[in-house]
C-alpha positions as a printed Julia matrix, in Angstrom:
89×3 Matrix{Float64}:
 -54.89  23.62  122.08
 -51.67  24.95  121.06
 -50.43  28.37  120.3
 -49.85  27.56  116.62
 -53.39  25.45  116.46
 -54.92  28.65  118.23
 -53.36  31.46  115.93
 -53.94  29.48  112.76
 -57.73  29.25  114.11
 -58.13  33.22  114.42
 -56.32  33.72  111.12
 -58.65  31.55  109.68
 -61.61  33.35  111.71
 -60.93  36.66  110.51
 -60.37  35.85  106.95
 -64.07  34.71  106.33
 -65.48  37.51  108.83
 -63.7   39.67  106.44
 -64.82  37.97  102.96
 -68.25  37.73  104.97
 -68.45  41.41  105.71
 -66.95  42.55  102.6
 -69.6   40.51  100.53
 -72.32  41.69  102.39
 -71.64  45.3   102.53
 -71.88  44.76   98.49
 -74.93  42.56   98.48
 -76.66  44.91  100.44
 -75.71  48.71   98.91
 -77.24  49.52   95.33
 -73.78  50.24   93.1
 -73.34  50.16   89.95
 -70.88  47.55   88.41
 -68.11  49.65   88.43
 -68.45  50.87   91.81
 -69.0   47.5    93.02
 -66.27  46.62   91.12
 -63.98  49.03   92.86
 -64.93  48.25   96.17
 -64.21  44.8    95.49
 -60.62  45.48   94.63
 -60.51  47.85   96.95
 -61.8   45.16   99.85
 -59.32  42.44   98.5
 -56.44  45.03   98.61
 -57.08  45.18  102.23
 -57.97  42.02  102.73
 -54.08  41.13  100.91
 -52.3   43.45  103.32
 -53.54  41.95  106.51
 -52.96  38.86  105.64
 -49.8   39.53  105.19
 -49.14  41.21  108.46
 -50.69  38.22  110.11
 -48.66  35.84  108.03
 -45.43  37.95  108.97
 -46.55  37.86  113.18
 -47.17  34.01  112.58
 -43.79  33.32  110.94
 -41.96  35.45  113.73
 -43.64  33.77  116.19
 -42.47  30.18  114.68
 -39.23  31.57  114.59
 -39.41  32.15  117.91
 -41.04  28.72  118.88
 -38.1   27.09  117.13
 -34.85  29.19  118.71
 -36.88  28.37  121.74
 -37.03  24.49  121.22
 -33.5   24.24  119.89
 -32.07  25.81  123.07
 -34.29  23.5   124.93
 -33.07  19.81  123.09
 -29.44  21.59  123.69
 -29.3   21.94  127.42
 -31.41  18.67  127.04
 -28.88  16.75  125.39
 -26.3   18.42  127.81
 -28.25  17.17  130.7
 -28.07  13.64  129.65
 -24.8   13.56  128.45
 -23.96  14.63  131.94
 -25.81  11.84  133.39
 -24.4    9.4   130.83
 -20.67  10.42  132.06
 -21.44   9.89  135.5
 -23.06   6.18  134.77
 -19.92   5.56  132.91
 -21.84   4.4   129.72
């Protein structure tokens, strides 16, 4: 599985533990409507900030992947225009 396939999976994991927990934890405490209210906002604040810090790790890492792959093709394409010079293509 790749790196991308594998982070994308645990993002995805973690986002309905959270919604999981964070329903639950309401379901299961006696509030009343404005408390449960709250905590709801409250919960999806959160919820809203780590997605973004996973969001901002996954898009650094892609950044990464990519300077990483261009370099690659480049000494790539260097290789085999090497190899083309010395067939005399």
């Amino acid at each position: 599985m790749s790196k991308a396939k594998q982070t994308g999976t645990i993002l995805g994991s973690l986002i309905i533990g959270a919604l999981a927990g964070g329903i639950a934890a309401l379901l299961l405490t006696p509030h009343s409507g404005e408390e449960t209210r709250e905590k709801l906002k409250k919960e999806a604040d959160r919820l809203r900030e780590e997605l973004k810090d996973y969001s901002s790790d996954f898009s650094d890492k892609a950044k990464k992947v990519k300077k990483d792959l261009e370099k690659k093709l480049k000494k790539t394409e260097a290789e085999l225009l090497d190899i083309e010079e010395e067939l005399g293509v």
